[in-house]
TIKOL-488878 format. One record per residue (C-alpha): residue number from 0; x, y, z. Coordinates in Angstrom, 1 decimal. Layout:
% TIKOL-488878
ATOM   resi     east    north       up
ATOM    NUM        X        Y        Z
...
END
This chain:
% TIKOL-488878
ATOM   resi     east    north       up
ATOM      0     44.0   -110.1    122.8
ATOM      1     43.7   -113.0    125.0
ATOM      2     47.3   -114.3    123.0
ATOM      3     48.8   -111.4    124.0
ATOM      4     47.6   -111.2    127.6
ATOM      5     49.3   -115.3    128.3
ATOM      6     52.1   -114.0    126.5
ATOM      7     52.9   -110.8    128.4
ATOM      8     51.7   -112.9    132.0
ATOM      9     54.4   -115.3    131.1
ATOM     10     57.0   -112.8    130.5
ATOM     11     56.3   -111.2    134.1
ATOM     12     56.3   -114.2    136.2
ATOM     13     59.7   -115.5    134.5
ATOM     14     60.9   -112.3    135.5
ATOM     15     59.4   -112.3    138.9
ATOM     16     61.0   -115.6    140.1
ATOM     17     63.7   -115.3    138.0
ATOM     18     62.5   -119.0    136.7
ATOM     19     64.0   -117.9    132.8
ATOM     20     67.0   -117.5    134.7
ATOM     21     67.2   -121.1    136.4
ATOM     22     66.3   -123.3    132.9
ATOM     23     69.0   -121.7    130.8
ATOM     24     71.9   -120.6    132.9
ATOM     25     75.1   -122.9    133.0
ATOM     26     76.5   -120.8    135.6
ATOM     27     76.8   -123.7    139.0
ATOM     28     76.9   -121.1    141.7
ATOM     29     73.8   -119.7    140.6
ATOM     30     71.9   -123.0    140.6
ATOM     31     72.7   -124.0    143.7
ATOM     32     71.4   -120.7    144.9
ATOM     33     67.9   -121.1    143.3
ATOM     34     68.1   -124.7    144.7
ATOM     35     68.2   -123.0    148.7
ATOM     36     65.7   -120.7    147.9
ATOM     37     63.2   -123.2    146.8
ATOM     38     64.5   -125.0    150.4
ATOM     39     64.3   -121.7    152.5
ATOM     40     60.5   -121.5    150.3
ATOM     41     59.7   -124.6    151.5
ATOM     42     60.5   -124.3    155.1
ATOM     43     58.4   -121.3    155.5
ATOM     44     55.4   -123.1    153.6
ATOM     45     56.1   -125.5    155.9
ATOM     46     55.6   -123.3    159.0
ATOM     47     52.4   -121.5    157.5
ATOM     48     50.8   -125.0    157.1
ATOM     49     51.8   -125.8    160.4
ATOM     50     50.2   -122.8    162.2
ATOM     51     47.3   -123.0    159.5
ATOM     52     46.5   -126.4    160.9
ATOM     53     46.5   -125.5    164.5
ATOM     54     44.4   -122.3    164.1
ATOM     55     41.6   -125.2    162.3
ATOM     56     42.2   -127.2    164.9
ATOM     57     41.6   -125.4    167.8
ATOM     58     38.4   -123.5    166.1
ATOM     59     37.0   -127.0    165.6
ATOM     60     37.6   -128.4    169.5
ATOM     61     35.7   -125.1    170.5
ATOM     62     32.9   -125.9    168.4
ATOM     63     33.2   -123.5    165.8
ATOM     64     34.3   -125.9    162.6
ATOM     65     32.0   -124.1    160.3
ATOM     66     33.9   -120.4    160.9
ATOM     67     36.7   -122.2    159.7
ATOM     68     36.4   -121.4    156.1
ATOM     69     35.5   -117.6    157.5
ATOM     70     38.7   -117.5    159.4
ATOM     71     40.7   -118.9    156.5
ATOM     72     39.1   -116.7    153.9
ATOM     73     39.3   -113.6    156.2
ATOM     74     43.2   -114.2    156.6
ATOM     75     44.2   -114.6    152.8
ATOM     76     42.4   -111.4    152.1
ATOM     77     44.2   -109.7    154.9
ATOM     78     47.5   -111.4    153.9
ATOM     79     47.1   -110.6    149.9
ATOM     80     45.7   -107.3    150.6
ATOM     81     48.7   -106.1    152.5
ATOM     82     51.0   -107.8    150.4
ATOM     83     49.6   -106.6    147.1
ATOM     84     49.3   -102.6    149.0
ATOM     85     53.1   -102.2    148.8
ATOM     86     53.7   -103.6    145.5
ATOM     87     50.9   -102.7    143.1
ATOM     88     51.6    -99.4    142.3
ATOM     89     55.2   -100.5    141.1
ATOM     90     53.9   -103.4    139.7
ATOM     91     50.9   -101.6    137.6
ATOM     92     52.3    -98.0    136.7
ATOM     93     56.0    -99.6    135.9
ATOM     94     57.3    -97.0    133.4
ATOM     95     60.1    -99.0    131.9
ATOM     96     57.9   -102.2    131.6
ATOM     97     55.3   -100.2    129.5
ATOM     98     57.9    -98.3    127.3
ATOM     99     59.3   -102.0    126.0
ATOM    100     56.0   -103.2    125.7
ATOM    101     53.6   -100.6    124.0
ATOM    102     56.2   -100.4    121.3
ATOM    103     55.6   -103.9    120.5
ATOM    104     51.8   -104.6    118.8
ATOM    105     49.9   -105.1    122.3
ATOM    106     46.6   -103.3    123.4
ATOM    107     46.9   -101.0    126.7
ATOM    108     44.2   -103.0    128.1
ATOM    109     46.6   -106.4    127.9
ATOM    110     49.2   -104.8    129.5
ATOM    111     47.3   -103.9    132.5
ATOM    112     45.3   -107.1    133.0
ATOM    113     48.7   -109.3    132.0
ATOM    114     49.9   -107.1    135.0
ATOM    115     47.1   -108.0    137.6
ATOM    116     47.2   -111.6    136.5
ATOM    117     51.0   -112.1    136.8
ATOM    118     49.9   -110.7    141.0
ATOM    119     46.7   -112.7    140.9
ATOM    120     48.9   -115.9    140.4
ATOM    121     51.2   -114.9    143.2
ATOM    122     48.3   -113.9    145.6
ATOM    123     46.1   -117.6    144.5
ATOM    124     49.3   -119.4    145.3
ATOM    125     49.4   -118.0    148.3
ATOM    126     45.7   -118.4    149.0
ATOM    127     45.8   -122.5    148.7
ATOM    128     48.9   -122.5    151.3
ATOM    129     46.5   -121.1    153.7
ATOM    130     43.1   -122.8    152.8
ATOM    131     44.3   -126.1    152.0
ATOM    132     45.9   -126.6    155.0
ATOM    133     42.8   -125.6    156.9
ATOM    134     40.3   -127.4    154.6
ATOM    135     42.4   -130.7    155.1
ATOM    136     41.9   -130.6    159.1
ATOM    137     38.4   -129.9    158.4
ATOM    138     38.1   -132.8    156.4
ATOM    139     39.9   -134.8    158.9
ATOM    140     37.8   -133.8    161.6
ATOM    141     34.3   -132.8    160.1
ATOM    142     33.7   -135.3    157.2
ATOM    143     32.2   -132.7    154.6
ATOM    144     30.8   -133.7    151.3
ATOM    145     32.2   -133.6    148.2
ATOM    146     30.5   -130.1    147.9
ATOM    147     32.8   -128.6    150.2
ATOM    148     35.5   -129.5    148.4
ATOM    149     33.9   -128.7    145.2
ATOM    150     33.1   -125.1    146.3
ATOM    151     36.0   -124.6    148.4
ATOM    152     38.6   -124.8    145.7
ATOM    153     36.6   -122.8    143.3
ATOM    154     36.4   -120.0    146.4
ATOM    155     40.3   -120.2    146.5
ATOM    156     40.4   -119.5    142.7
ATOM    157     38.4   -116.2    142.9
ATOM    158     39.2   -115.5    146.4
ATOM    159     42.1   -113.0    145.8
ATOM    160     40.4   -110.8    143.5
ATOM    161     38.8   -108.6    145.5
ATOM    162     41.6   -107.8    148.1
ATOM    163     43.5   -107.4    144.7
ATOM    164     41.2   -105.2    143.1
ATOM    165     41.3   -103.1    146.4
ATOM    166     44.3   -103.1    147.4
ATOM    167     45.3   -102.4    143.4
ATOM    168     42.5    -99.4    143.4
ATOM    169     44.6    -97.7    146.5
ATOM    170     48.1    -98.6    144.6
ATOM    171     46.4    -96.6    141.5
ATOM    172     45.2    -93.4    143.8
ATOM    173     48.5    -93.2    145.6
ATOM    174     50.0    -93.5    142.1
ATOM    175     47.6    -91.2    140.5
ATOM    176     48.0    -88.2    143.1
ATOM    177     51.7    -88.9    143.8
ATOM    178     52.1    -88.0    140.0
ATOM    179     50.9    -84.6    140.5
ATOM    180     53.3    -83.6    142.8
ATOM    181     57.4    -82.6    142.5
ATOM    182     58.5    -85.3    144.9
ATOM    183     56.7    -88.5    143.5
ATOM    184     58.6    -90.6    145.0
ATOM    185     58.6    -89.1    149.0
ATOM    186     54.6    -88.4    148.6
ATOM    187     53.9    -92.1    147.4
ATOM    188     56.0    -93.6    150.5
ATOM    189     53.8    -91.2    152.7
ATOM    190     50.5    -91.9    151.4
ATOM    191     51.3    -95.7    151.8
ATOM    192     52.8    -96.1    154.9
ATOM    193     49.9    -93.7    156.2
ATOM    194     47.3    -95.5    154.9
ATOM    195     49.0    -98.5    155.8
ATOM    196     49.3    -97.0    159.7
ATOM    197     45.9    -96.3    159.9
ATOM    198     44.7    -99.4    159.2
ATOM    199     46.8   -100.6    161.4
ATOM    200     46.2    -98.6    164.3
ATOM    201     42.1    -99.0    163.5
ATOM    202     42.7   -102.5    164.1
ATOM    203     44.5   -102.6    167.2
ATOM    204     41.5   -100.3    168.5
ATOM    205     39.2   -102.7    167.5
ATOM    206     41.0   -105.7    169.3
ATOM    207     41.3   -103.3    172.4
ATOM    208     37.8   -102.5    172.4
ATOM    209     36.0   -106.5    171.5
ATOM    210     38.5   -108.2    173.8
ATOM    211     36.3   -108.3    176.3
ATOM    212     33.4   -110.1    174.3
ATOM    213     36.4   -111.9    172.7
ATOM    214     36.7   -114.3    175.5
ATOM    215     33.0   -115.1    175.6
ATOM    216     33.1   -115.9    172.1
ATOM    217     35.9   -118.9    172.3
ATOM    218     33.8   -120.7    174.7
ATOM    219     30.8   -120.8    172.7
ATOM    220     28.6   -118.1    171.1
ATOM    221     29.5   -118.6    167.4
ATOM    222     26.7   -116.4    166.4
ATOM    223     28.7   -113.6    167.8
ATOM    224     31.7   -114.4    165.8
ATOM    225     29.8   -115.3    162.9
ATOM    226     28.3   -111.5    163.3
ATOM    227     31.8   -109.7    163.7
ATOM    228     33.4   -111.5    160.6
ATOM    229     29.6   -110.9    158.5
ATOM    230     30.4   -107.0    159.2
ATOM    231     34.2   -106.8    158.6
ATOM    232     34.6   -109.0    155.9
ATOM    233     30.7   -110.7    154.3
ATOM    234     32.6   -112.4    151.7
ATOM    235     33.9   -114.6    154.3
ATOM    236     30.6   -115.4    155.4
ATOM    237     29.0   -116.0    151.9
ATOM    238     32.0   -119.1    151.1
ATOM    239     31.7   -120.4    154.4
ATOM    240     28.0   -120.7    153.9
ATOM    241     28.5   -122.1    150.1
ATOM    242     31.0   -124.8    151.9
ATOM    243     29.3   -125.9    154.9
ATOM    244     25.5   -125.8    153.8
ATOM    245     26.2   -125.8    150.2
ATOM    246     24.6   -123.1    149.2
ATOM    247     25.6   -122.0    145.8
ATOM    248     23.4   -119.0    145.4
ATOM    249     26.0   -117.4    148.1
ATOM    250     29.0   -118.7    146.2
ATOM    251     27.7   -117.2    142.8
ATOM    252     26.9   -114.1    145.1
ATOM    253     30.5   -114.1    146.2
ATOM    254     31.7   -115.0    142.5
ATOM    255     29.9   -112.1    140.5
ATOM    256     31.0   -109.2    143.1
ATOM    257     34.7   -110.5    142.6
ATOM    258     35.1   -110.5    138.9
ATOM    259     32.6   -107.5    138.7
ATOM    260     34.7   -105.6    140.9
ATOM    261     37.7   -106.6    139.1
ATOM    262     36.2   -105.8    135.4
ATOM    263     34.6   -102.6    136.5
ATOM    264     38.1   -101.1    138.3
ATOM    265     39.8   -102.7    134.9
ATOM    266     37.4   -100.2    132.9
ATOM    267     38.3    -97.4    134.8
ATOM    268     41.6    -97.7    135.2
ATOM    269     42.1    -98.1    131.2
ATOM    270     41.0    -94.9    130.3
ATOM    271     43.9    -93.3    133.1
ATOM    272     46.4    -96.0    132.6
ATOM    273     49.0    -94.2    129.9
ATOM    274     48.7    -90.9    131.5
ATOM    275     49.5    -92.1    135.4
ATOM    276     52.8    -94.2    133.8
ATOM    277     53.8    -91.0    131.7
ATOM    278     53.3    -88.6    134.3
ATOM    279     55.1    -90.5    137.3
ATOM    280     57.9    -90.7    134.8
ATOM    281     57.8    -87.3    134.3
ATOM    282     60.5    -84.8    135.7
ATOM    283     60.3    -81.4    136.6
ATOM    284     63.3    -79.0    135.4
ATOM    285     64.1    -75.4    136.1
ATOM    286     65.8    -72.7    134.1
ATOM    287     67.5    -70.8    137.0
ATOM    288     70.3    -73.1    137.4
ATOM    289     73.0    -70.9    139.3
ATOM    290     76.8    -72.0    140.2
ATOM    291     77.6    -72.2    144.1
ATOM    292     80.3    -72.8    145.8
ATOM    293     81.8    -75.9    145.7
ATOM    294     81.7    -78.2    149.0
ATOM    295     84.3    -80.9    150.0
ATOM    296     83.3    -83.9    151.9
ATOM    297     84.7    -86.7    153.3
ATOM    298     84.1    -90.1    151.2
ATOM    299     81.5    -91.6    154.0
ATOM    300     79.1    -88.3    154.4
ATOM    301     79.1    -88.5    150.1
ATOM    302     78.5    -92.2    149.7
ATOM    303     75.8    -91.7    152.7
ATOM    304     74.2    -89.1    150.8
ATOM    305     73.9    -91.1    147.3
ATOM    306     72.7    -93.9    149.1
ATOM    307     69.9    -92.1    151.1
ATOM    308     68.8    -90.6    147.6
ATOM    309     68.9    -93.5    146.3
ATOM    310     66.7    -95.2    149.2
ATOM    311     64.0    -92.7    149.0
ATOM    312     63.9    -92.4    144.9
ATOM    313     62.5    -96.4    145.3
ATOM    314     58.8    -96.0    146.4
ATOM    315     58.7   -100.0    147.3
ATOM    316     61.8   -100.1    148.6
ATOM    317     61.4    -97.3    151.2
ATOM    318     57.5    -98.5    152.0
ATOM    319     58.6   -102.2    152.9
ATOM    320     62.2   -101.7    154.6
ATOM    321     60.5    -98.9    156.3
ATOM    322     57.7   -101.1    158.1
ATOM    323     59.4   -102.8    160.4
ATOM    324     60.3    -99.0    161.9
ATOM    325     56.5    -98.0    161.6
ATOM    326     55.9   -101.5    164.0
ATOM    327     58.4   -100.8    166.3
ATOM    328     56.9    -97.0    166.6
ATOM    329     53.0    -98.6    166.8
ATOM    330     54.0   -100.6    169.5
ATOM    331     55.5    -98.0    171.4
ATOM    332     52.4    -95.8    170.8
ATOM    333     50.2    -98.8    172.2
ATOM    334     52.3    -99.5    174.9
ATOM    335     51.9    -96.0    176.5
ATOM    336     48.7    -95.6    175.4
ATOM    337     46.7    -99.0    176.5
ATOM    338     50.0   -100.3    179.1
ATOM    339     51.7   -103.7    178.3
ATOM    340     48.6   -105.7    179.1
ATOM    341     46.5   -104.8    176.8
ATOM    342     48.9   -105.1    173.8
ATOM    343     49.5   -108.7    175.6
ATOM    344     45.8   -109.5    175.4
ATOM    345     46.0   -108.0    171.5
ATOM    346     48.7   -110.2    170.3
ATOM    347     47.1   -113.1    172.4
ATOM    348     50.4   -113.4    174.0
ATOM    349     49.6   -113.1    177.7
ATOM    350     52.7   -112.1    179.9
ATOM    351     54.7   -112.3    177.1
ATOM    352     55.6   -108.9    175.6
ATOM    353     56.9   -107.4    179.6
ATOM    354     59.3   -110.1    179.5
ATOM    355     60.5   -109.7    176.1
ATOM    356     59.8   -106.3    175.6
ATOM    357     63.2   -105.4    174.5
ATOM    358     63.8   -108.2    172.3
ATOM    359     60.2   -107.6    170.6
ATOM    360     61.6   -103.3    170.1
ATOM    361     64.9   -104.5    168.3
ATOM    362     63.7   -107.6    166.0
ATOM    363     61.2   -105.1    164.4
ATOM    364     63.5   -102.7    162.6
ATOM    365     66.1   -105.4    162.5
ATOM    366     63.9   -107.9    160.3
ATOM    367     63.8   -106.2    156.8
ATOM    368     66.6   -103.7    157.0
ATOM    369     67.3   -101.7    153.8
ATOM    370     70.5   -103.7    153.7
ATOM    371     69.4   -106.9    153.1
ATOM    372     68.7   -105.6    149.1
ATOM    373     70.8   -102.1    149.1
ATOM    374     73.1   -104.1    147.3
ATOM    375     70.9   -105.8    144.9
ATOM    376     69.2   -102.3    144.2
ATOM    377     72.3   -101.1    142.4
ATOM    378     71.6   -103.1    139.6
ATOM    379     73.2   -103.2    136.4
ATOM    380     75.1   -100.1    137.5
ATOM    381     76.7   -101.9    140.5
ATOM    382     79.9   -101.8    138.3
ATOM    383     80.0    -98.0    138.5
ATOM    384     80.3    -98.0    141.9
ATOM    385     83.3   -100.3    141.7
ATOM    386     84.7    -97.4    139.5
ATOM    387     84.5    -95.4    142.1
ATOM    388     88.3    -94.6    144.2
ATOM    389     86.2    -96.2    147.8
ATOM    390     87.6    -98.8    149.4
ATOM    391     84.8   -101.7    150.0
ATOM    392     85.0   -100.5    153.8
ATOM    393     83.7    -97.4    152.2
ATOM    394     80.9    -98.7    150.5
ATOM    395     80.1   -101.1    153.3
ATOM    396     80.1    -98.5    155.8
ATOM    397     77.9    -96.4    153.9
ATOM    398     75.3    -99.0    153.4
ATOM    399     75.4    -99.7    157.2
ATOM    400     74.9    -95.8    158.2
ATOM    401     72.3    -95.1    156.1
ATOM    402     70.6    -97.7    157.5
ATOM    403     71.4    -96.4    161.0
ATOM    404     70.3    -92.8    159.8
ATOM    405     66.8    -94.3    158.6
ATOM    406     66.3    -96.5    161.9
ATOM    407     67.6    -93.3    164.5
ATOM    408     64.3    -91.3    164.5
ATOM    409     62.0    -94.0    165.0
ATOM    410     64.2    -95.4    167.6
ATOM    411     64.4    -92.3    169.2
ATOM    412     60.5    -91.7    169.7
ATOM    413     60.1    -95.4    170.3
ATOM    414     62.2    -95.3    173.5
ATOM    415     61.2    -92.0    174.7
ATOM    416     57.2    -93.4    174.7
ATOM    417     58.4    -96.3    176.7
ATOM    418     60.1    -94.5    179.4
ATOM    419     57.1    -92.7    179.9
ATOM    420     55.3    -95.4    179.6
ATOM    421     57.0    -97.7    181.7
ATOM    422     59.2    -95.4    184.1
ATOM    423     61.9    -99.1    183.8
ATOM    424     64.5    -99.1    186.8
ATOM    425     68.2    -98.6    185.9
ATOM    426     69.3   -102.0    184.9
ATOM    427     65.6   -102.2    182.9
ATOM    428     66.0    -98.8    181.3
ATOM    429     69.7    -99.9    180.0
ATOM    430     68.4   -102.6    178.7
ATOM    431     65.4   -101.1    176.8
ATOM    432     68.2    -99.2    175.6
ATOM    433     70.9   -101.2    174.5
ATOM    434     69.4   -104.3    173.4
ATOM    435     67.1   -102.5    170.3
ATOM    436     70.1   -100.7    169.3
ATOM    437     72.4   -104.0    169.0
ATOM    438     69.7   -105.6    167.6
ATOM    439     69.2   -102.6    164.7
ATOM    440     73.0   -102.5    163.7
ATOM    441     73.0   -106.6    163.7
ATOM    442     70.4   -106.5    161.5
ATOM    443     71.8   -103.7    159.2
ATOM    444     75.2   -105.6    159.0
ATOM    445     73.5   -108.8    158.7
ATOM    446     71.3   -107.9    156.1
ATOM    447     74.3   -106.8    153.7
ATOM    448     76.3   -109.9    154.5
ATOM    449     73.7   -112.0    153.4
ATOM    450     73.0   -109.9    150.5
ATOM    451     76.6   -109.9    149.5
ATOM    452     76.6   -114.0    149.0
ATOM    453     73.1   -113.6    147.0
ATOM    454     73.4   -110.4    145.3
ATOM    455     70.3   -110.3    141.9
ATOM    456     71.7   -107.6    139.2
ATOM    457     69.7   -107.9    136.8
ATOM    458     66.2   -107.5    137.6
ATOM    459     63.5   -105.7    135.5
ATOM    460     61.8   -105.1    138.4
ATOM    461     62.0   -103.9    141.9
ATOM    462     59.7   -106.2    143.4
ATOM    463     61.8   -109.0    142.6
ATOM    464     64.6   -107.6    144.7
ATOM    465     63.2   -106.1    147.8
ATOM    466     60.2   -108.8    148.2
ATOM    467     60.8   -112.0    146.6
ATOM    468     65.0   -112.2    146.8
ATOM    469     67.0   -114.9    148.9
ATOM    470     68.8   -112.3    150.5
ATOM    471     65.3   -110.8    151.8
ATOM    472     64.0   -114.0    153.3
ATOM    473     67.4   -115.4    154.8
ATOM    474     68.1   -111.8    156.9
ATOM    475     64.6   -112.1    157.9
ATOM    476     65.2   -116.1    159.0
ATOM    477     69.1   -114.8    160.7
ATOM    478     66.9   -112.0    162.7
ATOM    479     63.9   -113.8    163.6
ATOM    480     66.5   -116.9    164.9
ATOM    481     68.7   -114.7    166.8
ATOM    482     65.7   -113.4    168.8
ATOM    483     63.7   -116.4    169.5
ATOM    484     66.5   -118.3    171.2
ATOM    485     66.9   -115.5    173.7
ATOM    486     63.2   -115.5    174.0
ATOM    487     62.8   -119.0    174.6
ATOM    488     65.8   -118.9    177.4
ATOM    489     62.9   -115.8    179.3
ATOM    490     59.9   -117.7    178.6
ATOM    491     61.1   -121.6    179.5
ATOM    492     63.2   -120.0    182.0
ATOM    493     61.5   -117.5    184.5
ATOM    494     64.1   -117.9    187.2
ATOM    495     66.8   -116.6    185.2
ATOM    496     67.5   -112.9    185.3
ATOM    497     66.5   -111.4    182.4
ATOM    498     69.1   -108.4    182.2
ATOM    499     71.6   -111.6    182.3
ATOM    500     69.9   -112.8    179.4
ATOM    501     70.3   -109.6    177.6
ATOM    502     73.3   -108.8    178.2
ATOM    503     74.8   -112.3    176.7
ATOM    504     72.5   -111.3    173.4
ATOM    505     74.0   -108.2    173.4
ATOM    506     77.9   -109.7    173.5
ATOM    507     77.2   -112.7    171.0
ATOM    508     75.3   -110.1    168.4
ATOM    509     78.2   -107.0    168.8
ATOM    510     80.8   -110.4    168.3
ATOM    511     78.9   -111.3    165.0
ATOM    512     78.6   -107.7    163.9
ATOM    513     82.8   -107.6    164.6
ATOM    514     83.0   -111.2    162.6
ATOM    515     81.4   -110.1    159.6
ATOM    516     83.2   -106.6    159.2
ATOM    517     86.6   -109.0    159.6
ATOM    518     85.4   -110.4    156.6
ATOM    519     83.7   -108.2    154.8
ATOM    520     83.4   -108.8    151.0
ATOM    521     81.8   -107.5    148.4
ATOM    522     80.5   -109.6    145.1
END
């Protein structure tokens, strides 16, 4: 079995990255493409390492060096946890994966674990570009023994199997009572984004309530730090002590209740595997099919309407296009409920977010919009739609309004909590307004720009397209860019007006939105 569980893991993660892709094609274009992903890849490694190695080095000026493993330990799981949330149902319970595979002479029990390796690979990757980082200042700084380094790389080995094992067993019950119902699909997005919401929300109650003893912690009481992190998260606690005092009893502690975990949930899940794939495969009919009346619509309403089923028939594509949305709408919840300072003094931004307020509203729906894969999502069927008598205004236009529909609710209840919360002036209240809504149709227009020039057809999986694409990251880069230059100009600048500020955003994003439908194009 163990043959067939390398063999199966190396098909996934060639289809993942798309690395079979890069070694055989002769296609030029498409090289050059996976050559600026792997820059885009490492610019943002570059900026985690950077911030990695500030939050170790302020922890160790305060006099709290030996949290610093805690910290870093705490963060990966946070990070893989919410990472792996959205994507292990798909990745797990992929239908069409386990039809080509069971018919070839594997066990069930290799298919699943190839499944959580080819994640566990992913998720340690991303584990060493946080600790390593943070171990490096540490070694800078604190002189450790060789222990430390000993223990601290075999802690980053095992570290992401528990947040995956967890976040895997909530992918499996999401799965496993989505499968029951009519509408898969729409309960799965609801029971993840809710369960996504209230941890969320838990934890910005949490920072509400400890800010207080927050402050008296960074000056000096590590014990009390030590204590919060030992009741969140003990794990944390248990590789901290096995790398500052070398304990190894804690790090064999911390190693048996990660692969126990992992083993005992692989067990389970064994026994339930087949029947959750062939059930959320599954489709309900009827036999009281009756002919209506035929309707007429216009070619936008149609192409609106197959693109919105075909947004919310895509469990990971609706959960993680969606969040941004679900942010904008917690802010505005926290905003009226706690008052700007308070979120300030979450965030750890002070007198940032009632400067920026309405920059902060728009970049949130605007930094993943549906867009930025809606073309990729069509697949190997993209052709049909070319079929189609549309024009590629049509199909354009439709991508951009569904995106638009999606967006209008939240927006909606996001600005009617702020005007109660804030009660803004005139010129403030137009640009609460205005500014979020330039910045959500930028984003929709960008996003399909950029996923015009780096379209992915032909994927065997939806992860690949909605989290690990080119087009993904480089919308999210375009949107993050085009609201911290503004921001900068508010913050470095107090003196300037800041509806003066907005209002030149507003003109240079609607001119960027009229640029690119001048020359719109489709692949």
């Amino acid at each position: 079995m163990t043959r067939q569980i390398r063999l199966l893991t190396k098909l996934s993660l060639y289809g993942m990255f798309g690395l079979n892709e890069f070694r055989h094609t002769k296609d030029a274009r498409k090289k050059r493409r996976y050559y600026l992903f792997g820059i885009l890849w490492a610019f943002l490694i570059v900026m985690l390492a950077g911030y990695v190695c500030a939050l170790s080095y302020g922890l160790i000026t305060m006099g709290l060096g030996k949290l610093v493993p805690a910290v870093l330990s705490v963060s990966v799981s946070l990070l893989i946890f919410f990472f792996t949330l959205f994507k292990a149902g798909p990745v797990l319970f992929d239908r069409k994966a386990y039809e080509k595979q069971i018919a070839v002479p594997v066990t069930v029990r290799a298919i699943i674990v190839s499944r959580f390796l080819s994640m566990y690979i992913t998720s340690m990757l991303l584990g060493f570009l946080v600790l390593l980082p943070g171990m490096a200042v540490c070694g800078l700084m604190e002189n450790p023994g060789v222990i430390f380094w000993i223990y601290g790389i075999a802690a980053g080995i095992f570290l992401p199997l528990l947040p995956l094992t967890l976040a895997s067993i909530m992918g499996a019950l999401i799965a496993g009572i989505s499968s029951r119902w009519k509408r898969k699909n729409l309960i799965s997005i609801v029971l993840t984004i809710g369960f996504v919401c209230v941890i969320m929300i838990g934890s910005m109650r949490m920072s509400a309530m400890e800010e207080s003893e927050l402050m008296g912690m960074m000056e000096q009481m590590a014990g009390q730090m030590e204590g919060q992190i030992r009741s969140m998260y003990p794990p944390a606690i248990w590789i901290a002590d096995a790398m500052g005092k070398g304990e190894a009893v804690k790090l064999l502690l911390f190693l048996a209740v990660s692969l126990g975990s992992f083993l005992l949930f692989l067990e389970i899940l064994r026994h339930f595997y087949v029947n959750i794939c062939m059930l959320l495969g599954a489709r309900e009919t009827k036999g009281n099919y009756r002919m209506r009346v035929l309707q007429r619509k216009s070619v936008l309403r149609t192409m609106v309407e197959r693109e919105l089923r075909h947004y919310f028939s895509s469990t990971i594509y609706a959960t993680n296009t969606l969040m941004g949305e679900i942010l904008m709408l917690i802010l505005a919840i926290a905003v009226l409920a706690t008052g700007p300072e308070t979120v300030e003094a979450m965030l750890g931004l002070p007198g940032v977010v009632s400067r920026i307020l309405p920059l902060l509203v728009g970049f949130l729906p605007a930094m993943i919009p549906l867009t930025a894969c809606s073309i990729s999502m069509e697949g190997k069927q993209w052709w049909m739609l070319q079929t189609l008598p549309v024009t590629e205004k049509d199909v354009i236009r439709s991508k951009v309004v569904t995106k638009l529909l999606v967006s209008l609710p939240f927006y909606l209840v996001s600005e009617a909590l702020l005007f109660i919360a804030l009660r803004p002036a005139d010129v403030d209240a137009l640009c609460l307004l205005a500014v979020p809504a330039v910045y959500i149709v930028f984003g929709a227009r960008a996003g399909l720009a950029v996923n015009s020039r780096f379209p992915v057809f032909d994927w065997e999986n939806e992860v690949r397209v909605v989290k690990q694409s080119a087009s993904t990251m480089l919308t999210m880069l375009v949107c993050l860019v085009s609201v911290l230059v503004p921001a900068a100009v508010l913050l470095v600048c107090p003196d300037i007006p800041a509806a003066a500020v907005y209002a030149v955003t507003a003109v240079l994003l609607a001119a960027a939105v009229w640029g690119m439908d001048r020359k719109a194009a489709l692949p």
